[in-house]
N, C-alpha and C positions, 0 to 999 in steps of 0.2 A: 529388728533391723532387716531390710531387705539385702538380700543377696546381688540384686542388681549391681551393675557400675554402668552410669551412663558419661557417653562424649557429648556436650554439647559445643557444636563447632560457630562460632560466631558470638560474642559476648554484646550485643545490642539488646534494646529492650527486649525483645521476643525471646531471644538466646537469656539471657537472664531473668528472667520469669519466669521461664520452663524449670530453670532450674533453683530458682527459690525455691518453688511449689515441689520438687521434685527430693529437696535438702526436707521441706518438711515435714514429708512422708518417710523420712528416714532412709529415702536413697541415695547411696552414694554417687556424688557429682562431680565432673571436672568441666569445665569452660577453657575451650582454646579463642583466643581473641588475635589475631594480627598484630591490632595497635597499641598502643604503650600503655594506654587507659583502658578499657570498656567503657560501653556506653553506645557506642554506635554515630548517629549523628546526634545525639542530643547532649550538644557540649556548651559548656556556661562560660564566657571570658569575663575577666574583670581588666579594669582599664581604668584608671582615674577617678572613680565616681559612677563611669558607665556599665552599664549590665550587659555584654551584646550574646545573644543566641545566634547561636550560626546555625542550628538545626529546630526542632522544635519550640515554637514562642511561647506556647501554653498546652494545656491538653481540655478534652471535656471529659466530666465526672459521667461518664452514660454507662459505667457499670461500678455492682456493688463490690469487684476483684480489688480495685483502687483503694477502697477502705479499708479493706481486710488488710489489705499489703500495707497499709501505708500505721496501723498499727501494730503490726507487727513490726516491724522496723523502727517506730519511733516515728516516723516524719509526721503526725498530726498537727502537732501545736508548729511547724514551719512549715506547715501549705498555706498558699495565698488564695484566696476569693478572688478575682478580678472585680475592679471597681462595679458600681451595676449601671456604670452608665453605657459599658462595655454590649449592653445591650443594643445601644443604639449602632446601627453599619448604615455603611453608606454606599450609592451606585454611582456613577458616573452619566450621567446621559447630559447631550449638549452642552458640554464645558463645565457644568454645573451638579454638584454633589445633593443629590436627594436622597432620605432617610429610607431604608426600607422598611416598608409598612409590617408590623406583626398584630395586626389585630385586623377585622375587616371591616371597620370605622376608618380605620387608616388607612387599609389598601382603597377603601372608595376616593378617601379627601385626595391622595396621592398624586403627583405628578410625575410620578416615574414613569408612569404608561399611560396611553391615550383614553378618550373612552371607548371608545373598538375595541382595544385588546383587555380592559378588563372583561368586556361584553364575551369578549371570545372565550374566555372561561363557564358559561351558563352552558356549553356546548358539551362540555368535559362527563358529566356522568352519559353520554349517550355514545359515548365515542366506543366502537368493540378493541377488543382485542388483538394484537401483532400478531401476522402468521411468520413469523419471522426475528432470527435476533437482528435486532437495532442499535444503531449507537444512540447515546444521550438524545442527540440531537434529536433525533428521526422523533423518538418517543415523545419528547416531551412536546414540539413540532405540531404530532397529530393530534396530543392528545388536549394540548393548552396552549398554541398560538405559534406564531413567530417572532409576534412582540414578548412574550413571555421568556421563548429561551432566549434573547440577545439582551436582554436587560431584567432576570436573575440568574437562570442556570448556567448561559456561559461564563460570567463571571467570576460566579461559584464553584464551577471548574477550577476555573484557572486559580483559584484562591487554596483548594482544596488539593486539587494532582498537578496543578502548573498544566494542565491537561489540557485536551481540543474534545469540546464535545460532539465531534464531529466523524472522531475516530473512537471517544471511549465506547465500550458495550453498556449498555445499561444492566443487563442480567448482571456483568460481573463486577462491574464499577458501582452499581447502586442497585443490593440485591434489594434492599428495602422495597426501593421503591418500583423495582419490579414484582415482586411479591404482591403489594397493592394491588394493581392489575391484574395479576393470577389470580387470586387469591377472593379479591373482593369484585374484578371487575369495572374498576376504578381508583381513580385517587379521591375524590371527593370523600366515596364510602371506606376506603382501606383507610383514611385517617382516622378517622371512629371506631373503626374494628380494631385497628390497627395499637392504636392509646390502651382498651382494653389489655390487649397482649401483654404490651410493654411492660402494664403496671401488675399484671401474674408474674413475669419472670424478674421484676426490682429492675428493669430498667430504664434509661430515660433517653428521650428522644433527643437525637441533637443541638436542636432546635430550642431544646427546653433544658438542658443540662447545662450543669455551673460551670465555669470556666475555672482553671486555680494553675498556678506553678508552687513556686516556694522560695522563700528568703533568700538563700543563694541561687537560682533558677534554677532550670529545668534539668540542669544537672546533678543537681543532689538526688535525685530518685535516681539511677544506673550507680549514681558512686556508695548510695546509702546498699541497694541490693549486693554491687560488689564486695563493700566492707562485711557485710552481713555473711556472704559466701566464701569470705576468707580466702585460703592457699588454691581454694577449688577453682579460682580463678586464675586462669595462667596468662598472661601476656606477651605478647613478640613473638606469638606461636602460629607458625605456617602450617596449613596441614597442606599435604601433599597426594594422597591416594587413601581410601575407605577401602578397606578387603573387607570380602565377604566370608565365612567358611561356618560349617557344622558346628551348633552349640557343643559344648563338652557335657552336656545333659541326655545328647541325641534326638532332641525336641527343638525346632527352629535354627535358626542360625543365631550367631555373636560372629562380631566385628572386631577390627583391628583398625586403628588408624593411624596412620604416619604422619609425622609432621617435626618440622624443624624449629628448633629454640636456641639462637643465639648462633645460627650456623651449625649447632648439631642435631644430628638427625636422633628421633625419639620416636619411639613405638605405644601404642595405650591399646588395650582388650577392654572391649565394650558390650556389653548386653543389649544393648540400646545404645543409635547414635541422632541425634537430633541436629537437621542440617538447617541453622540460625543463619545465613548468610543471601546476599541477596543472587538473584537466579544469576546474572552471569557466571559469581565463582561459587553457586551451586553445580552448574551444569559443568565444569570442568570437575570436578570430583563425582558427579552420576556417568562421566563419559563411557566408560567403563563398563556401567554396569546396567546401560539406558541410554544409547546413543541418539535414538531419535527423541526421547524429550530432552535430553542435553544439547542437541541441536534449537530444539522451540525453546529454551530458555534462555538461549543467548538472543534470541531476536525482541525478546521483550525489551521496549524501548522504555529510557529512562533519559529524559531532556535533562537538559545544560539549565541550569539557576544560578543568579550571583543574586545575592543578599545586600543590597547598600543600607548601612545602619550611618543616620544622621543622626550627629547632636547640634543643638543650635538653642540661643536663650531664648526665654520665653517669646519676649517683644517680636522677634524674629520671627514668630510664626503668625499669618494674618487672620485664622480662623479660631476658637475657640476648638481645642481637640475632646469632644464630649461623643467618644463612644469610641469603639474597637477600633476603627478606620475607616478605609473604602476598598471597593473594587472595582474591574475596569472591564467594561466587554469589549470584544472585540469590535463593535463597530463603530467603537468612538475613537480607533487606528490611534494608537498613545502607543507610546515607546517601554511603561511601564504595566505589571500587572495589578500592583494595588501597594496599598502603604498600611501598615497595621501602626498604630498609635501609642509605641510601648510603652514611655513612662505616663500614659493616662490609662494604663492595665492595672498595672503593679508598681508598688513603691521602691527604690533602689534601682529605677535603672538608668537613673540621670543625675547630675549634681543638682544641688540645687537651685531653683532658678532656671533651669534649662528644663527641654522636652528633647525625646528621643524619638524617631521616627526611624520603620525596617521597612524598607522599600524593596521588592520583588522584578526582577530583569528575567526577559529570556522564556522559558519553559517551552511546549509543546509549538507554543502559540509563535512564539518569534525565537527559536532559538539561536539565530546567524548574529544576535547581538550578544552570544559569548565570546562572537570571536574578538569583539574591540577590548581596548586596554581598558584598566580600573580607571585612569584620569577620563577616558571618553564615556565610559559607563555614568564615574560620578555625575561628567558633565551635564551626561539626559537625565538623570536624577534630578539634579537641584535644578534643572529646565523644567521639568515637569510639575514637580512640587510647589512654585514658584507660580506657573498658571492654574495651578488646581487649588492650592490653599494659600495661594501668597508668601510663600517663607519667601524671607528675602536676606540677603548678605553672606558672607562667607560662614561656612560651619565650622562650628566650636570643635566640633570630634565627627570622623571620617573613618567608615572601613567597609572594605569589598571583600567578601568572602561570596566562592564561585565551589558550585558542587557543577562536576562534571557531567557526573550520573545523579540524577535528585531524587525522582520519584516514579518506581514502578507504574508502567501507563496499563489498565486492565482492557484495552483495545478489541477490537470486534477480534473472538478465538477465542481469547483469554480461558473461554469454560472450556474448551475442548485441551486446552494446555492442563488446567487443575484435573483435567479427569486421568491425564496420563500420569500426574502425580499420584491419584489415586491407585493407580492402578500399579505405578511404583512400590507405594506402601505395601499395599495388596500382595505382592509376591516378595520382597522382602521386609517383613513381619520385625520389627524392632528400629528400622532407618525411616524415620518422621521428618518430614517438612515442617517447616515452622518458621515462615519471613513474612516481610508483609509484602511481596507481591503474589499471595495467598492471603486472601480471608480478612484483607481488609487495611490501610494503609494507616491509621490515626491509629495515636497512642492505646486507644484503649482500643480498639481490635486487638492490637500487639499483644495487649495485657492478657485478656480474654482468649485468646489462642494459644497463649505460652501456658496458661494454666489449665486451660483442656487438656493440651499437650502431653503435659505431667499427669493428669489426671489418667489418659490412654496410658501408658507408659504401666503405671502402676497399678492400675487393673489388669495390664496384658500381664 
């Protein structure tokens, strides 16, 4: 048994992964969480019959952490495979929903793009290298058209960070595919070299990885981890200051952290404290100890989303829903970001007889339309829906769920912010970072960092 005791301050997927991993090397763990659950955003309601996510809808399988965890815990036999027709997505251009092509039989038959802009791709292995960090935009721009980024990549954005590919960085928003271009000199050649890699380290490309939740959704992986962590898991706990001081070994330092439970205040000695929270009320607990990157962590923007979850009977919707959904770019000026097509995912998230549709408002891209009420929100919903897939009539089941702050945006800087983290780490030796506005936004970054995480931890 290790002699450590670690704080893990934020009980979200990152926050409790680290400290799974960290339980099953025999370290002792404690998890401070705020809210009355853990979990983070990824919370499951049940409703009548309906399944609604108000945070993550699904995740992809692109690493082998998922397995490991998810038998040790028990959840194998309740994860879901997404239907495969979940394959099929869809774009928006000219009023009209076309498939996006994954094979390049398809991208030619396509009528997503003109023939110009797929011509403008033959371009792409000749194109050199940025003397300079780019956002998305710029990158993808030089290197594959302008038809190209406004009818996939912004999209795609907007579907993935609620994001403006306009402002993300590409180094730090899409190290992948910066990498590409370092590395190989292109995208054409880094997808070739690139597939090799993946398939040495067991991993899988986004693009190609399986989609799954679980019988009661996306929720049961944070509450299975929790159960699994037991009393180690504390709830309603504010932390309030990290102090620093001399290990009692004389070797590094141990920490103290404060924080209040139920209105009283409460003290824990820590070996290690791992900060699971995202950067704004990271940076008010580094203020202290790192005032200028607790300054650059409050400025990391995180846009305004509401979630509209539709139910409506089948008849009601005018299209067959055969595949994931769609998305929207921004130059077809629509009030929504895209519609994911949940009960044609997974089973249980609609009565029967009915589809359930989780519509996207707001992010990076328009976010002045949090400021309208849920009724005017609904209203451009079922307006939208209505011209894009013909639902038509009043909906069976209605909910507006609105995240103020959604999703860490990795914005042109972004690397020069993770290097002061770095360098954070660096001078005090035991206090880790570990949120997803670092290292990667999707569940399974999450996964894959909280178990690094643990892995540093227990080697140091």
């Amino acid at each position: 048994m290790s002699t450590k005791h670690v704080v893990v301050i934020g009980g979200g997927i990152s926050g409790l992964t680290a400290a799974f991993w960290l339980k099953q090397n025999g370290v002792a763990v404690t998890v401070l969480e705020r809210d009355a659950v853990a979990g983070g955003t990824m919370r499951t309601m049940q409703d009548g019959g309906w399944m609604v996510e108000t945070g993550p809808n699904s995740a992809l399988e692109t690493t082998p952490v998922f397995g490991e965890m998810f038998t040790l815990l028990g959840l194998t036999r309740d994860r879901l495979y997404a239907n495969e027709a979940s394959n099929n997505r869809y774009i928006l251009r000219n009023g009209q929903l076309h498939p996006l092509p994954m094979s390049p039989p398809a991208f030619l038959r396509s009528r997503l793009w003109t023939v110009p802009g797929k011509l403008r791709l033959l371009k792409e292995p000749f194109v050199g290298r940025a003397s300079r960090e780019e956002t998305i935009a710029e990158f993808v721009e030089r290197r594959l058209g302008r038809e190209f980024l406004d009818y996939a990549i912004n999209p795609f954005v907007a579907g993935v960070y609620a994001g403006n590919p306009e402002q993300l960085s590409v180094r730090s928003a899409f190290p992948k595919l910066y990498a590409l271009e370092e590395k190989y000199g292109g995208l054409i050649r880094g997808m070739i070299g690139g597939a090799r890699e993946r398939k040495k380290r067991a991993e899988v490309a986004k693009d190609r990885a399986r989609m799954f939740s679980f019988v009661r959704g996306m929720q049961q992986f944070p509450d299975a981890l929790a159960s699994h962590l037991g009393m180690a898991v504390q709830c309603h706990c504010t932390v309030t200051a990290i102090g620093v001081q001399p290990s009692a070994q004389g070797t590094g330092l141990s920490f103290v952290v404060d924080y209040t439970l139920a209105g009283r205040e409460s003290r824990l000695e820590a070996s290690d404290v791992v900060l699971a929270v995202p950067s704004y009320a990271a940076a008010e607990l580094l203020q202290a100890h790192a005032p200028d990157l607790a300054q650059e962590l409050r400025g990391v923007y995180y846009p305004p989303v509401a979630e509209v979850f539709l139910g409506y009977r089948e008849e009601q919707c005018g299209r067959a829903l055969d595949g994931f959904g769609y998305l929207i770019p921004a130059v077809e000026k629509r009030t929504i970001l895209g519609t994911i097509w949940s009960s044609a995912l997974f089973p249980g998230r609609a009565p029967e007889g009915h589809c359930a549709l989780t519509t996207f408002v707001g992010g990076s891209r328009q976010p002045e339309l949090l400021h309208r009420s849920d009724a005017e929100i609904l209203a451009l919903v079922r307006s939208e829906l209505g011209a894009i897939m013909a639902v038509q009539g009043e909906p069976a089941y209605a909910r507006v769920i609105r995240w103020d702050r959604a999703i860490p945006q990795y914005n042109l800087g972004h690397g020069k912010i993770m290097a002061m983290v770095d360098a954070l780490e660096a001078s005090h030796p035991g206090l880790v970072v570990c949120a997803n506005f670092r290292g990667g936004i999707a569940v399974g970054d999450c996964v894959r960092n909280g178990r690094d995480v643990a892995e540093r931890i227990v080697k140091g």
